[in-house]
C-alpha positions as CSV (number, residue, x, y, z in Angstrom):
1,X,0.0,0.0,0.0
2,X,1.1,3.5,-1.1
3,X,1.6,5.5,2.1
4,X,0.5,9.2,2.6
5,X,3.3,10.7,1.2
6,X,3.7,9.3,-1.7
7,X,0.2,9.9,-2.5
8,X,0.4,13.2,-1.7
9,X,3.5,13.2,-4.6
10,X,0.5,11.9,-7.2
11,X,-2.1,14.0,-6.4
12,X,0.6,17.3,-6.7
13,X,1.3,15.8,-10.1
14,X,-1.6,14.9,-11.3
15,X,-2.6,18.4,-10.5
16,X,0.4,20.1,-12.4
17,X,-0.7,17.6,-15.5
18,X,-4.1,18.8,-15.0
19,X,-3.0,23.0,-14.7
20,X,-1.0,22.6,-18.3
21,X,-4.1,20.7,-20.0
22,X,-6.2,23.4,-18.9
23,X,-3.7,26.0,-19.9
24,X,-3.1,24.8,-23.1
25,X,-6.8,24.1,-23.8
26,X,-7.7,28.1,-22.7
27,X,-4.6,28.9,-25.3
28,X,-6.0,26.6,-28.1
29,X,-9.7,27.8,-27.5
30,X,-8.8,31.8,-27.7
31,X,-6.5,31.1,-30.9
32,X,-9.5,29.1,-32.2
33,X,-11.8,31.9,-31.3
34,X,-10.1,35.1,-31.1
35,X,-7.3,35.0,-33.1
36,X,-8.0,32.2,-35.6
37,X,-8.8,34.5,-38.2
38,X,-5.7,36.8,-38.2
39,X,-3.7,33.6,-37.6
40,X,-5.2,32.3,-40.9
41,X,-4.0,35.5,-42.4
42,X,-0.1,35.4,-41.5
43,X,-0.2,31.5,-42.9
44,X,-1.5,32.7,-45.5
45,X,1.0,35.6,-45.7
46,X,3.8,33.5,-45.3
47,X,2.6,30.7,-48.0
48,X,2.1,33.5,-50.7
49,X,2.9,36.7,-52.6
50,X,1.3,39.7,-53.7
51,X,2.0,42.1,-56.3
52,X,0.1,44.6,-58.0
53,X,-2.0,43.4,-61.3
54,X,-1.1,46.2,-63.6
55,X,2.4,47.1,-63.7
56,X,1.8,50.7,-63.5
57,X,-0.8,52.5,-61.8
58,X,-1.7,54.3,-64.4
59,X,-4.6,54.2,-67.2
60,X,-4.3,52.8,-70.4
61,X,-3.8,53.8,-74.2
62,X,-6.2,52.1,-76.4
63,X,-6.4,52.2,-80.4
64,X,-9.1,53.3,-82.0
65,X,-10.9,49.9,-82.3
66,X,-10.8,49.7,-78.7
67,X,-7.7,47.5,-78.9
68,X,-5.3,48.0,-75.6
69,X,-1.5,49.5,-76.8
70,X,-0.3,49.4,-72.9
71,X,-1.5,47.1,-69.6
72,X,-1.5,44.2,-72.3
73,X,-1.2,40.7,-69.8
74,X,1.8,39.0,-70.4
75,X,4.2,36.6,-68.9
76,X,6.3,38.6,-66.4
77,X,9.6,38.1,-64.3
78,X,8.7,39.2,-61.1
79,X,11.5,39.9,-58.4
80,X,10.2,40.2,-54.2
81,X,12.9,42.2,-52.8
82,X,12.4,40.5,-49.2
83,X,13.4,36.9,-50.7
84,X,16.6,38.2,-52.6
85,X,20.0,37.0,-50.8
86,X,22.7,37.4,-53.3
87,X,21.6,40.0,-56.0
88,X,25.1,39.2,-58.2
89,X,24.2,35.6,-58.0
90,X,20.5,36.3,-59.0
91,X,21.6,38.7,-61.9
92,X,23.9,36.0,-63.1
93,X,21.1,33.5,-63.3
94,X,18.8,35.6,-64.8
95,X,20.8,36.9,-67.6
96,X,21.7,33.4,-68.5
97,X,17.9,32.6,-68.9
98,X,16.9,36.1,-70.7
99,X,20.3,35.9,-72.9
100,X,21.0,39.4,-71.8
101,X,24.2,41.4,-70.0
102,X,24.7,40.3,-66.2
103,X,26.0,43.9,-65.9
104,X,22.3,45.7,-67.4
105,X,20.4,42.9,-65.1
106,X,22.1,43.8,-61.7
107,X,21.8,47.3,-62.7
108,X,17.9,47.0,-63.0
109,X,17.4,44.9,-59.5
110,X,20.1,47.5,-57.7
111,X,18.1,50.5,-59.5
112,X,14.6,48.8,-58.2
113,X,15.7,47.9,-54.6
114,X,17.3,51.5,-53.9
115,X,13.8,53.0,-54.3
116,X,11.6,50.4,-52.9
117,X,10.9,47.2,-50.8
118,X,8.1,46.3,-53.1
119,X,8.1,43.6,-55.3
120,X,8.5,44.9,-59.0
121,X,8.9,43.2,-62.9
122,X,11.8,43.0,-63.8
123,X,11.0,42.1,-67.4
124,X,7.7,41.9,-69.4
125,X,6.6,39.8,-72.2
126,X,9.0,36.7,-71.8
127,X,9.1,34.7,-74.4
128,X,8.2,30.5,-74.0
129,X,11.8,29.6,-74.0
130,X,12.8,32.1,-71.5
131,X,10.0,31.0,-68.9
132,X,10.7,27.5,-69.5
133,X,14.3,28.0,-68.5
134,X,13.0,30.2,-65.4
135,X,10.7,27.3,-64.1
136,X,13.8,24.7,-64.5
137,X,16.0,27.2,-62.0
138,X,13.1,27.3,-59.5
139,X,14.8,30.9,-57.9
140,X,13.2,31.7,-54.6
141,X,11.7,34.7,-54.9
142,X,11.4,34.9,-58.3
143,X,7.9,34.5,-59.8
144,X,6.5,34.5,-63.2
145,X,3.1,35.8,-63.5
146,X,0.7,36.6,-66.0
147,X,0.4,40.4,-65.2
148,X,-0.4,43.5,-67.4
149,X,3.0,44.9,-68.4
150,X,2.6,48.4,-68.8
151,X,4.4,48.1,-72.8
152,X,3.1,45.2,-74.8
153,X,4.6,42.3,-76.9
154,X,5.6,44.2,-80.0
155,X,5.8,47.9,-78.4
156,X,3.4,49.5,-80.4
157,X,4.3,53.3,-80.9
158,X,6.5,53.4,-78.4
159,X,8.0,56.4,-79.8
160,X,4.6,58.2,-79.9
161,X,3.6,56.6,-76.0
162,X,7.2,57.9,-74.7
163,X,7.4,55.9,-71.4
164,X,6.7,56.4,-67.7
165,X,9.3,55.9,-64.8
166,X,8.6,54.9,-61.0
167,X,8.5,58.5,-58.7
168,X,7.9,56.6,-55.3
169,X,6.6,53.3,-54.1
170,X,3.3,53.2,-56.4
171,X,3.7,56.0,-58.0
172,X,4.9,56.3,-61.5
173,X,5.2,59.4,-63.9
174,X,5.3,60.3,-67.2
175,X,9.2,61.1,-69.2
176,X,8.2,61.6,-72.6
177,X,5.4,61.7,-75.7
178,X,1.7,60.6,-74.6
179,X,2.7,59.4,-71.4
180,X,4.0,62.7,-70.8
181,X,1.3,65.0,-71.7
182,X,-1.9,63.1,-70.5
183,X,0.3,62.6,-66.8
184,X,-2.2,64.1,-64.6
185,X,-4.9,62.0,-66.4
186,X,-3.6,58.4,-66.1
187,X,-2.4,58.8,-62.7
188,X,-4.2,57.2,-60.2
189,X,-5.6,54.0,-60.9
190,X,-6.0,51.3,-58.3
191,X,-5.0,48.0,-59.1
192,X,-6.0,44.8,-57.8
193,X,-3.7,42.1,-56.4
194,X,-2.1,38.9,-57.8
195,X,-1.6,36.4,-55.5
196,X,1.0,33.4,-56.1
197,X,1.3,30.7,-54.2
198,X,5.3,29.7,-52.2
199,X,6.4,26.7,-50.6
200,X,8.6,26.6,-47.3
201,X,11.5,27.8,-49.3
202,X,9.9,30.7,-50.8
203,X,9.9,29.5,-54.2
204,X,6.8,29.6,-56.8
205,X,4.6,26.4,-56.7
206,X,4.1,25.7,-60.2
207,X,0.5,24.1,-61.4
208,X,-1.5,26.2,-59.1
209,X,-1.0,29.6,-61.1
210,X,-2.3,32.9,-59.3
211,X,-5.7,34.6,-58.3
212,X,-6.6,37.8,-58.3
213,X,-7.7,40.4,-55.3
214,X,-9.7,43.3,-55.8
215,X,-8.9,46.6,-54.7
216,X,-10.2,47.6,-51.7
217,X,-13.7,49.5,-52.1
218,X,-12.9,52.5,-50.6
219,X,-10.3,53.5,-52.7
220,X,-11.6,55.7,-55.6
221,X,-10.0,55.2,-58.8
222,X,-9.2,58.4,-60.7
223,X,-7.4,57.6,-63.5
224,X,-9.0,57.8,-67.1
225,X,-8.0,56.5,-70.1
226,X,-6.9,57.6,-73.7
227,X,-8.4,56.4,-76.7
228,X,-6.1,57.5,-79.7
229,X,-6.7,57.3,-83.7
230,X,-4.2,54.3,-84.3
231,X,-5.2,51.3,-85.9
232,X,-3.3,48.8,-83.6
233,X,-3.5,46.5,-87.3
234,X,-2.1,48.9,-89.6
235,X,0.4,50.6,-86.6
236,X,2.1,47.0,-86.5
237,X,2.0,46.6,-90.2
238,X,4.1,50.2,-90.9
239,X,6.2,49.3,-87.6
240,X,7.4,46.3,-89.8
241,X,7.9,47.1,-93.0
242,X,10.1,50.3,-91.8
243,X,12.0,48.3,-89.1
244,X,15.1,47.6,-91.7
245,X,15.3,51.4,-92.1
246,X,16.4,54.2,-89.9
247,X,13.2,56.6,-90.5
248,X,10.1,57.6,-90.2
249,X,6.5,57.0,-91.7
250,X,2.8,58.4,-91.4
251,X,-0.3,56.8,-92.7
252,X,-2.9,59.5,-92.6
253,X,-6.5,59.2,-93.6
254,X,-6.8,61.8,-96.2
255,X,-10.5,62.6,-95.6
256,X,-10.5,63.5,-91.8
257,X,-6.9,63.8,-90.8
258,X,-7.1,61.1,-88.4
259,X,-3.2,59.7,-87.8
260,X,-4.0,56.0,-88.6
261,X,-0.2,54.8,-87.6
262,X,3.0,56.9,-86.9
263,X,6.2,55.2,-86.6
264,X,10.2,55.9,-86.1
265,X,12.6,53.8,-86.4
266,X,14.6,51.7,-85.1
267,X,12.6,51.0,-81.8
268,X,13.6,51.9,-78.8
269,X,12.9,49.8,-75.3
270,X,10.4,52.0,-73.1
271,X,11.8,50.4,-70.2
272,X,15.3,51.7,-70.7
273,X,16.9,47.9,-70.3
274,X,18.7,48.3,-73.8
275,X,20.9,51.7,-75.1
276,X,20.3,51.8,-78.5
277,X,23.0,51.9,-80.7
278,X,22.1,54.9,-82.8
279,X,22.6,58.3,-81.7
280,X,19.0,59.6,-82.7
281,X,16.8,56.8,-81.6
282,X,14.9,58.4,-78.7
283,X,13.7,61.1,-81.1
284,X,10.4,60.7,-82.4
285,X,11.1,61.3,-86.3
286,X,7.7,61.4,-87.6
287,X,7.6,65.0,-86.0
288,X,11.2,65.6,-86.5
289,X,12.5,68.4,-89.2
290,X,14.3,67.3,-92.5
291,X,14.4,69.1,-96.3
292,X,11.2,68.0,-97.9
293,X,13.6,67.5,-101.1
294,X,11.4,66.9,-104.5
295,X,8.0,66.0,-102.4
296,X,7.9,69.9,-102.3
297,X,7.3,70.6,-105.8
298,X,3.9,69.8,-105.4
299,X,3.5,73.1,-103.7
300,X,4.8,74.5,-106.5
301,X,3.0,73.4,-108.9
302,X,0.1,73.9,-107.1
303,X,0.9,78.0,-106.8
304,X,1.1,77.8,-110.5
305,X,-2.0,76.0,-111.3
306,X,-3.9,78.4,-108.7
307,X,-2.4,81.6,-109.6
308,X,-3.2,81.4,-113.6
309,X,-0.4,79.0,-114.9
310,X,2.6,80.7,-116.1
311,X,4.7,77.3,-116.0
312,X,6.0,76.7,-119.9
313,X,4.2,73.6,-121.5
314,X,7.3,73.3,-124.1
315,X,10.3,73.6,-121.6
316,X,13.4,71.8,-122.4
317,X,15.6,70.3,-120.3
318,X,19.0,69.6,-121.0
319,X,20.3,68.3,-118.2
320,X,21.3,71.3,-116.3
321,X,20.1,75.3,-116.1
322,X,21.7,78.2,-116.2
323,X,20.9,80.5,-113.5
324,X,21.5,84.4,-112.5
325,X,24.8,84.8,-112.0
326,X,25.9,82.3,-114.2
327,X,25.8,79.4,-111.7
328,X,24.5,75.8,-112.9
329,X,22.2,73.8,-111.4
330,X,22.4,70.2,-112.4
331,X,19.0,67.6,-113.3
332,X,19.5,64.6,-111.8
333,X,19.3,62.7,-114.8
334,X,22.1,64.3,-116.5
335,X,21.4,63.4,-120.1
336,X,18.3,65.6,-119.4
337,X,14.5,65.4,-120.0
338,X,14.3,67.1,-122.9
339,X,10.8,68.6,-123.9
340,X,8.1,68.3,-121.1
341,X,5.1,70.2,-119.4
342,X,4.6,70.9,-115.5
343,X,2.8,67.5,-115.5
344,X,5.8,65.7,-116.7
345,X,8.1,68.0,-115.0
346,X,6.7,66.6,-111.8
347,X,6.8,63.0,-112.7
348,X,9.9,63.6,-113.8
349,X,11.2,65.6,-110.3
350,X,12.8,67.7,-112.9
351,X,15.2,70.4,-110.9
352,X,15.8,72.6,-113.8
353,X,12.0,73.1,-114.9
354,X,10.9,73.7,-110.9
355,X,13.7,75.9,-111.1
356,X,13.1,77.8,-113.5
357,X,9.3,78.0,-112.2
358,X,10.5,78.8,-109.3
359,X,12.2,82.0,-110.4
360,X,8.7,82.8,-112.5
361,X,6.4,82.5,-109.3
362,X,8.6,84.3,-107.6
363,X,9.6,83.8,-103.4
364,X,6.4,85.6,-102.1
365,X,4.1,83.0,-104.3
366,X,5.8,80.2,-102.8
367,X,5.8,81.6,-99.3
368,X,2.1,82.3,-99.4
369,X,0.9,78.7,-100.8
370,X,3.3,77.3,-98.3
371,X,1.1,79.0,-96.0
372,X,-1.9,78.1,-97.3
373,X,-1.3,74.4,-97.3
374,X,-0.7,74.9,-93.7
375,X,2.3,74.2,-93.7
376,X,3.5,77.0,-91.6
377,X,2.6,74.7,-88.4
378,X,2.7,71.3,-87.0
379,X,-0.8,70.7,-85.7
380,X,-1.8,67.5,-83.9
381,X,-5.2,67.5,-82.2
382,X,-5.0,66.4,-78.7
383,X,-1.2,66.3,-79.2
384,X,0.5,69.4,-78.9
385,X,4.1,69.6,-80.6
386,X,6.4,73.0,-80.0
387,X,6.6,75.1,-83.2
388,X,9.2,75.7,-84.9
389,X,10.6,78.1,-88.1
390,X,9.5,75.5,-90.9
391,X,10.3,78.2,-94.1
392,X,13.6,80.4,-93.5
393,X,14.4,82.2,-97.0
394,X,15.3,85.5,-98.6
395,X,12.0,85.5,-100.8
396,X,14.1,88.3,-103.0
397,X,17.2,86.0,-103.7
398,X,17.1,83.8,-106.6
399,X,19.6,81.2,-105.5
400,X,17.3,81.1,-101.9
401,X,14.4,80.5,-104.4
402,X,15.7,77.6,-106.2
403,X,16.8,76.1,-103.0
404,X,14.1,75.6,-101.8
405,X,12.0,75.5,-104.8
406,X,13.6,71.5,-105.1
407,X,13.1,71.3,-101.7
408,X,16.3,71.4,-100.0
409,X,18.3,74.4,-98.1
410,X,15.6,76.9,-96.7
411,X,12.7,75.0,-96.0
412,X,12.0,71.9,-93.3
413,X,9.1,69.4,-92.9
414,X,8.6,66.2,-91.1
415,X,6.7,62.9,-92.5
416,X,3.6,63.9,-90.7
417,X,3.7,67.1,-92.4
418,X,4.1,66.1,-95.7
419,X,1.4,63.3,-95.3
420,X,-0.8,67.1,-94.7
421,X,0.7,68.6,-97.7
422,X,-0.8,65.6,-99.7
423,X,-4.0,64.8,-98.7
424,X,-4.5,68.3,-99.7
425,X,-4.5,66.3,-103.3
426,X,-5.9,63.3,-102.2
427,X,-9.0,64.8,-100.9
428,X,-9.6,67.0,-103.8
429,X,-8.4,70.0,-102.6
430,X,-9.1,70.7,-98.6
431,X,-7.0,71.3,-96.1
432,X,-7.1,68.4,-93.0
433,X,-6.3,68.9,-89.6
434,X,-4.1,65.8,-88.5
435,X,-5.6,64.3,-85.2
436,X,-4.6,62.0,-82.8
437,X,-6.8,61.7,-79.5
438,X,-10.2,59.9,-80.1
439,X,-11.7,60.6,-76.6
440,X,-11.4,60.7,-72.8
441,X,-12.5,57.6,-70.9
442,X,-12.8,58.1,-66.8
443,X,-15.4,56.8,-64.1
444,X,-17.1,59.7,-65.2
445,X,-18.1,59.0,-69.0
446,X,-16.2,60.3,-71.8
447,X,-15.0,63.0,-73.4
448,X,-14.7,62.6,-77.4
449,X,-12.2,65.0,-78.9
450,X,-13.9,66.8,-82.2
451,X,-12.6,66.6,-85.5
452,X,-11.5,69.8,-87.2
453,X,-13.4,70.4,-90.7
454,X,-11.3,70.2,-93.7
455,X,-10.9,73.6,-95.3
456,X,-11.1,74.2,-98.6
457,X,-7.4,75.9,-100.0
458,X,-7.2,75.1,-103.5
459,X,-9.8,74.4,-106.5
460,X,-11.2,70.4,-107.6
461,X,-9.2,71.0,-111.0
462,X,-5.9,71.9,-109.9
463,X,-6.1,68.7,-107.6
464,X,-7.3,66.9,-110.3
465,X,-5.0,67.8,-112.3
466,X,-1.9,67.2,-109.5
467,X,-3.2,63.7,-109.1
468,X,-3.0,62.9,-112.6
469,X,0.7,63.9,-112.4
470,X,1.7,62.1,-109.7
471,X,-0.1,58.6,-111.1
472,X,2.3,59.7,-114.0
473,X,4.9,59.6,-111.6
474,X,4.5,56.4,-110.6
475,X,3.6,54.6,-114.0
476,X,6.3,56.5,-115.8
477,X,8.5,58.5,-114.0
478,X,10.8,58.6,-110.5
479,X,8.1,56.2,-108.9
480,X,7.9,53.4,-111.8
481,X,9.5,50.6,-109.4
482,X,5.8,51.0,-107.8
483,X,3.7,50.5,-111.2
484,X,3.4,46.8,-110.8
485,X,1.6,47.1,-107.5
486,X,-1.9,45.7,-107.0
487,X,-3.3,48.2,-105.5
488,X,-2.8,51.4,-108.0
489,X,-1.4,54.2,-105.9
490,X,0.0,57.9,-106.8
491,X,2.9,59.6,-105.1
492,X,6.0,61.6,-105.4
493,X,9.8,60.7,-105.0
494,X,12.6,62.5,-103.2
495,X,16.1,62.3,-102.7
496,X,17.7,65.3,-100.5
497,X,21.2,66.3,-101.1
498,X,21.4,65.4,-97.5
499,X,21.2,61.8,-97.3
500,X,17.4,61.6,-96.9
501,X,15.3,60.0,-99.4
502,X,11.3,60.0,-99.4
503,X,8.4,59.1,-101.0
504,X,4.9,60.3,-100.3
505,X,1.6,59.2,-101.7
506,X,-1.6,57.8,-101.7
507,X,-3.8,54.4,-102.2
508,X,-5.7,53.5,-104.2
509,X,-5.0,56.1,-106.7
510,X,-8.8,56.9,-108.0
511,X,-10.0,56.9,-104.9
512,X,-7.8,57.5,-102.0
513,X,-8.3,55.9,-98.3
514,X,-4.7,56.6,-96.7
515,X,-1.6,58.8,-97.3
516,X,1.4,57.0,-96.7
517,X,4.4,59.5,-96.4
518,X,7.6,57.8,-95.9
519,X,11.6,59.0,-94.7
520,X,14.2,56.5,-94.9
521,X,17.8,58.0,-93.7
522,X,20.9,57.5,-95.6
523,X,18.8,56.1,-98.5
524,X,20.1,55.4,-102.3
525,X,16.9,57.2,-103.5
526,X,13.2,57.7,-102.9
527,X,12.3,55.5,-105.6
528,X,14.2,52.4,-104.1
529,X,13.6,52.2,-100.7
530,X,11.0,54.4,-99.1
531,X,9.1,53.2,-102.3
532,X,9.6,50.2,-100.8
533,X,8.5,50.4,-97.6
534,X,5.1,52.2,-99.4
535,X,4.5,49.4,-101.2
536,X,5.0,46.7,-99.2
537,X,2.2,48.4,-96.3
538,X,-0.2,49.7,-98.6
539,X,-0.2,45.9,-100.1
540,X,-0.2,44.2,-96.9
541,X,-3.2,46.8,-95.5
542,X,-5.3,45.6,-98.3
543,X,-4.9,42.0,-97.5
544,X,-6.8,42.8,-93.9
545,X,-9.8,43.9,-96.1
């Protein structure tokens, strides 16, 4: 038989046992009732990620079909700063998988972490091989997800969007072009969250893909969004077929001036991961300044129809002219032109007859025609560009004249300009206003952005007449490597004596739908490749019909 004390030894511990059960039941029961569902939340916290849907915070740019140009969804490298040991290790792993410099890698992850703890992209729109080759490394804490990358796939008018740049944690700003100018607007937008799921290392558990979080309800979203003129189709087309040229090119609708595509070449990467090797590739060229070259004897011709026709139907051209003071100015086809009329001057590009009409019309007549094709201004509606001197000449010096009577020393247009000049044909004589905005877009409603009314500047005939010159051009004259294309189209050559060679036209010939201007840089001639890069997007345009 147990004596007393030794009962007494069983009862105390019994009693201890009993105390802890109780204890740890009281624990158990208020985490189970009190606490369960913020200890639900910090699993939860610690078994996955969250990052921000839309890359920026900002609202969109959408085509004119409706069509998105930014926050397209996309595969995207995600980096969470938190999970991120050894960022020269990381970079080294990543570049191996993207095939791109270690050096431009760390320098993106070093750039995000100094001004933010936030998870961010590092890069958008991977490609099948690239994520395949990030799911083999399994990095902890790096995640791809399908989120909306601010730039898309193929970077639509990325010169024309400019880009944006992070200010603060969530906040992001516009640097250049659209992005720039409609700042204030975009800004603001709240994004819901992606969620991805980690395992006890931290890394991505692949299969179970991601949800989505709303944004909280009582955050007011005040961003709107831009709805431009482009035709996401045709923008991607003309992006294309000028890629193998440094340039620029304009596809304007001639009846309404809406800017149906605007591109410059060569690309350049919104997200600043990749210096471009040319000097001059941040600048938009579409609005840029260069000598118009023989695309400006339109305006010419056009005084000289208008003003009562003093140009000489029986001029000859021997190759070269004689002007005041004894100085020569040479034709480009040196064996001359011999006999021809102002229509076959012009699909010719003859310099000595534009010359000489030149010195006929006299500096003031060119000046005021120059004006009244409006080409005394770059306007784009709901894009404002800063104005410039576009026509600098001494209207009472004949060697001024002839300059820029061929279109070289004295006077400066860009593509978009020149795509103005001839709808002014195209359209049978009016005047358009290029436009770019299409409308507003908030929580509010929308804003549409109005269209300017063509004006009438110069009469049916003399358009009539222009058009029937520059189809002449193209079937026999500077433009002939285009007469064999399947849709018929009109236009004009040039070839600047500095390096820059054009051509600028319109399709189809009888009854124009676009004006395609093009500038290729350091070009053998207008008729060669800008004619080129005319034919090949007016042709693949008409295959989307």
């Amino acid at each position: 038989m147990p004596n007393q004390k030794s009962l007494k030894k069983v009862f105390i511990l019994a009693a201890v046992f009993l105390l802890v059960f109780l204890v740890l039941a009281a624990r158990l029961t208020w985490l189970d009732l009190v606490r369960s569902q913020s200890l639900t939340v910090m699993a939860q916290a610690q078994r996955s990620k969250k990052i921000d849907y839309y890359q920026y915070s900002r609202g969109d740019f959408f085509d004119c079909l409706g069509r998105r140009l930014t926050g397209i969804e996309s595969t995207c490298l995600t980096l969470f700063p938190g999970m991120i040991n050894d960022e020269e290790k990381l970079a080294l792993e990543l570049a191996e998988a993207l095939n791109m410099p270690q050096t431009a890698v760390l320098a993106r992850i070093q750039s995000n972490l100094k001004q933010s703890s936030l998870p961010f992209i590092l890069k958008t729109n991977l490609s099948q091989k690239e994520a395949d080759l990030l799911r083999e490394k399994q990095i902890p804490g790096v995640f791809l997800l399908p989120l909306a990358a601010r730039y898309g796939p193929n970077l639509p008018a990325v010169h024309l969007l400019g880009f944006a740049s992070i200010e603060s944690p969530g906040v992001y700003r516009g640097r250049s072009g659209l992005e720039k100018h409609y700042d204030e607007l975009l800004a603001g937008r709240v994004s819901p969250q992606a969620i991805a799921l980690v395992d006890d290392r931290g890394r991505q558990i692949p299969g179970l893909g991601f949800s989505l979080l709303p944004p909280a309800e009582d955050k007011e979203d005040l961003s709107a969004n831009v709805y431009l003129t482009l035709n996401l189709d045709y923008q991607e087309i003309l992006e294309q077929c000028l890629a193998p040229y440094s340039g620029a090119a304009v596809l304007l609708d001639p009846e309404n001036g809406d800017i149906l595509a605007l591109a410059s070449s060569p690309k350049i990467d919104p997200y600043l991961l990749e210096v471009p090797r040319e000097g001059d590739a941040y600048i938009n060229k579409a609005f840029a300044l260069y000598p118009p070259a023989s695309t400006f004897k339109v305006v010419l011709a056009m005084a000289d129809l208008e003003m009562g026709n003093q140009a000489p139907a029986d001029f000859f051209c021997e190759g070269f002219l004689t002007l005041p003071g004894d100085r020569l100015l040479n034709c480009w086809d040196k064996k001359g032109h011999g006999r021809e009329d102002l229509k076959w001057a012009l699909a010719n590009s003859c310099n000595p007859y534009f010359a000489n009409l030149s010195l006929l019309l006299g500096g003031p007549a060119i000046r005021r025609y120059f004006n009244i094709c409006g080409l005394d201004q770059q306007v784009v509606g709901g894009y404002p560009l800063p104005q410039r001197v576009y026509l600098d000449f001494n209207d009472q010096v004949s060697g001024d004249i002839v300059n820029v009577a061929v279109g070289e020393n004295g006077v400066q247009l860009s593509p978009l300009m020149v795509a103005q000049l001839y709808a002014i044909i195209a359209n049978g004589g009016k005047r358009v206003f290029p436009r770019l905005l299409l409308r507003l877009e908030d929580s509010n409603g929308q804003v549409e952005y109005p269209i300017r009314e063509p004006q009438r500047v110069i009469k049916e005939e003399t358009a009539a007449y222009l058009s029937e010159a520059l189809r002449l051009a193209v079937t026999g004259g500077t433009g002939h490597n285009l007469q064999d294309m399947t849709i018929k189209s009109s236009g004009k050559t040039g070839t600047s004596q500095h390096k820059g060679v054009w051509f600028a036209g319109y399709s189809p010939a009888e009854a124009p739908r676009f004006v395609l201007v093009v500038y290729v840089e350091n070009g053998g001639s207008g008729g060669r490749e800008a004619a080129e890069v005319f034919r090949n997007t007016i042709e693949r345009i008409a295959l989307l019909d």
